[in-house]
Backbone bond lengths (Angstrom), bond angles and torsions (degrees), N, CA, C in turn:
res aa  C-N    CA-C-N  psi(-1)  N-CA   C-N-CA  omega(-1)  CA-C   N-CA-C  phi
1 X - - - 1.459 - - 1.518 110.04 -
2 X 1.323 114.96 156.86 1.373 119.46 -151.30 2.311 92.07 -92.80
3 X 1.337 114.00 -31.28 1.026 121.67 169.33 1.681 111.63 -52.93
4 X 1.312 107.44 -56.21 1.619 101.13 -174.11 1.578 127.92 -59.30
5 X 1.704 107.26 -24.04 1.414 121.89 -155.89 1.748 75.29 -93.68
6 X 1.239 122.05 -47.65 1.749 123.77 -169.75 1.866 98.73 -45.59
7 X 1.245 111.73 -58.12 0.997 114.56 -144.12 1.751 94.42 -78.81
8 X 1.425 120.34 -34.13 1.538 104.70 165.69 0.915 124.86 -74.60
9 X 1.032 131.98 9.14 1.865 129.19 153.49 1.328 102.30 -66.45
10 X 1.062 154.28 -28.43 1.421 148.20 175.10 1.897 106.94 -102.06
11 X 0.803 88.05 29.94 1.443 86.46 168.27 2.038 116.79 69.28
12 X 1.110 124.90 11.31 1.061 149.41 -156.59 1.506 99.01 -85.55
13 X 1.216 146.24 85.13 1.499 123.83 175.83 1.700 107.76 -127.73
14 X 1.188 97.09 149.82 1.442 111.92 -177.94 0.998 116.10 -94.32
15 X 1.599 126.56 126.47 1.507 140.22 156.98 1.214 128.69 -47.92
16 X 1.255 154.55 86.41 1.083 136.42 -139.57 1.587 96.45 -85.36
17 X 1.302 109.98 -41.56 1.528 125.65 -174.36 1.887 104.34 -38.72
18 X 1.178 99.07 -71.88 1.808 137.84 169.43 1.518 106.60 -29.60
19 X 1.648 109.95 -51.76 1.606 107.16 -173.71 1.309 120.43 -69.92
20 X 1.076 118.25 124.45 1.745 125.59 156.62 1.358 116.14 -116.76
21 X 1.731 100.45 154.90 1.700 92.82 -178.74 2.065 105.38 -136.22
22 X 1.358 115.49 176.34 1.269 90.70 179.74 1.179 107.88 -178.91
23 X 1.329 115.37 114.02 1.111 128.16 -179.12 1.598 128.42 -33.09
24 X 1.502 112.08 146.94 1.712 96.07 -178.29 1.389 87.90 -113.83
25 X 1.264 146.16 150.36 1.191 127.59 153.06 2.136 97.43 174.43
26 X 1.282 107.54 145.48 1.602 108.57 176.86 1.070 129.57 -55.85
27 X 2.144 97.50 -40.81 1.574 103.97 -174.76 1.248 118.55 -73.17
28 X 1.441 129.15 168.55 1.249 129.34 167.86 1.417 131.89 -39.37
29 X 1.439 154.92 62.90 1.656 138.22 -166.93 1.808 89.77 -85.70
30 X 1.514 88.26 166.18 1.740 128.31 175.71 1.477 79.94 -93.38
31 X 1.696 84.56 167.66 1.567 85.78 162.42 1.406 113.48 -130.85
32 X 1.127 113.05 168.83 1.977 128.42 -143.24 1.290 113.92 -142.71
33 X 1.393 102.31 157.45 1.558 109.24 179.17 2.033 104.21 -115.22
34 X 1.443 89.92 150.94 1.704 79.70 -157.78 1.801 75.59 -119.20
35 X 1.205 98.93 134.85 1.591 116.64 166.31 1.281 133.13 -114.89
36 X 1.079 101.70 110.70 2.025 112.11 -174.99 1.656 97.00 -126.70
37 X 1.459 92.43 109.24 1.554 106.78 165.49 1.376 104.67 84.83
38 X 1.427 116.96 -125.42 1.259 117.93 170.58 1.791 107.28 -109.40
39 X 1.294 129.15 -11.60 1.218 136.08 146.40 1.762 111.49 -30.89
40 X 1.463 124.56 133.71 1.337 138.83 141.47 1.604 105.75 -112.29
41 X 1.130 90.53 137.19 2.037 112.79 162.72 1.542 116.69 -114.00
42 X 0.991 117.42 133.20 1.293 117.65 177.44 1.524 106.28 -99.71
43 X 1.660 95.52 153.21 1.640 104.03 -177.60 1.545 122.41 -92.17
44 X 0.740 131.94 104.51 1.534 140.95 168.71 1.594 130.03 -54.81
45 X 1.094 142.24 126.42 1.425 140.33 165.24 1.132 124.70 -49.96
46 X 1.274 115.98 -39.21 1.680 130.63 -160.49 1.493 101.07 -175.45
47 X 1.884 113.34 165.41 1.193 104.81 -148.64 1.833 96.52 -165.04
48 X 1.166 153.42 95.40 1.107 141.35 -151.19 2.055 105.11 -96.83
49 X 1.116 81.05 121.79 1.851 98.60 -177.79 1.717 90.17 -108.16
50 X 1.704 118.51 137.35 0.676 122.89 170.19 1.471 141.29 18.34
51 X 1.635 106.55 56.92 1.038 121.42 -161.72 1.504 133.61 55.38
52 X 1.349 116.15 24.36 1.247 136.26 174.62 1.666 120.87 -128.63
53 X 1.445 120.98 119.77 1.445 125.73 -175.68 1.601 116.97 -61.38
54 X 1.054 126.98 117.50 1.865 115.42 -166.29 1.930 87.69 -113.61
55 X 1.156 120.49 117.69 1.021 107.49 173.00 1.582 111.32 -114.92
56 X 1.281 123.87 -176.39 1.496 116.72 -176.01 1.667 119.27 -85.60
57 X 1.030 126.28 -35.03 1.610 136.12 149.99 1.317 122.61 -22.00
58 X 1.706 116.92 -26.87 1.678 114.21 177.77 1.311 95.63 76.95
59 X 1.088 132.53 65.34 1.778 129.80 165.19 1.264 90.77 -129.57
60 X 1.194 157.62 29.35 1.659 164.17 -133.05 1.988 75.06 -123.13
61 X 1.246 104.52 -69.80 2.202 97.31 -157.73 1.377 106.95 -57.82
62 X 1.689 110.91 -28.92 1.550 115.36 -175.50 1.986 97.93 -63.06
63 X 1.259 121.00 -49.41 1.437 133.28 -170.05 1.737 106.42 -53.03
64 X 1.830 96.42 -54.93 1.359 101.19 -176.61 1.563 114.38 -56.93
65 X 1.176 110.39 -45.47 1.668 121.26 -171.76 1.414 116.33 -52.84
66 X 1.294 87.56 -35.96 1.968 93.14 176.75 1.738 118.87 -97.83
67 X 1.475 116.54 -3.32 1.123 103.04 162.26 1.783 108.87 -104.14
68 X 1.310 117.21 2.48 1.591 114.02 162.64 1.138 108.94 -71.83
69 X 1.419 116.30 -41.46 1.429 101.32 -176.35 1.769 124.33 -89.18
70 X 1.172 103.41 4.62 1.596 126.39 164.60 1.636 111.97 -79.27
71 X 1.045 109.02 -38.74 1.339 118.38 167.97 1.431 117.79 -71.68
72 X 1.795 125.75 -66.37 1.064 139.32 179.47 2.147 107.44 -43.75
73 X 1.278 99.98 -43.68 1.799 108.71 171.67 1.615 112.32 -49.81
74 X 1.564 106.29 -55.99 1.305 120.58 -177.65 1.233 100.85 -64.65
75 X 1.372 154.64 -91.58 1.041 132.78 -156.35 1.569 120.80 -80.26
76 X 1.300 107.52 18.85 1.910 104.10 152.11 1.843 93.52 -78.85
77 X 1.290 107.67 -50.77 1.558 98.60 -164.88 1.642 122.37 -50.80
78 X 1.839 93.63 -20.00 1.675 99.42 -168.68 1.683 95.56 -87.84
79 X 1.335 125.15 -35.05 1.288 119.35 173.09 1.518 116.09 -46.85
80 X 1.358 110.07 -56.93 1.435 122.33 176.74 1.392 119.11 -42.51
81 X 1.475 107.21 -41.90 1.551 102.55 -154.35 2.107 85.85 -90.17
82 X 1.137 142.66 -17.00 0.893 160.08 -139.80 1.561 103.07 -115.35
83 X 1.193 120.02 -44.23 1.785 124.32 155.38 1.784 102.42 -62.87
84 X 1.112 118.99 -20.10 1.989 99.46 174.01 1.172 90.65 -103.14
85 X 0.905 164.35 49.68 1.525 147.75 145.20 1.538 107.49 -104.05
């Protein structure tokens, strides 16, 4: 592909080991190997970004929503306990 050869001219190279890819979608997928060039990637279910699970289903805002407000609880409690001292 004309992208991969572009992008190693700048020093850009891909891990093949390293790459994962992953579908977003509701319905059910298998999972697959995606081939570009002589590169394969394998497909993944889910995938953790900065300590957060991103999976392909779109339940990622439902996940976020409930650890903001896990967070937002905790530090009312640390304010609180921190006004009696």
């Amino acid at each position: 592909m004309k992208n991969l050869k572009f992008s190693s001219q700048f020093g850009l190279i891909i891990n093949e080991n390293k790459t994962k890819y992953m579908k977003c979608t509701k319905k059910e997928t298998h999972l697959d190997r995606l081939k570009v060039e002589n590169m394969q990637s394998h497909q993944v279910s889910s995938f953790s970004y900065l300590g957060i699970v991103v999976n392909g289903n779109n339940t990622l805002k439902k996940r976020l929503e409930k650890e903001l407000l896990r967070r937002i609880k905790y530090t009312t409690q640390i304010k609180l306990f921190l006004r009696g001292i």
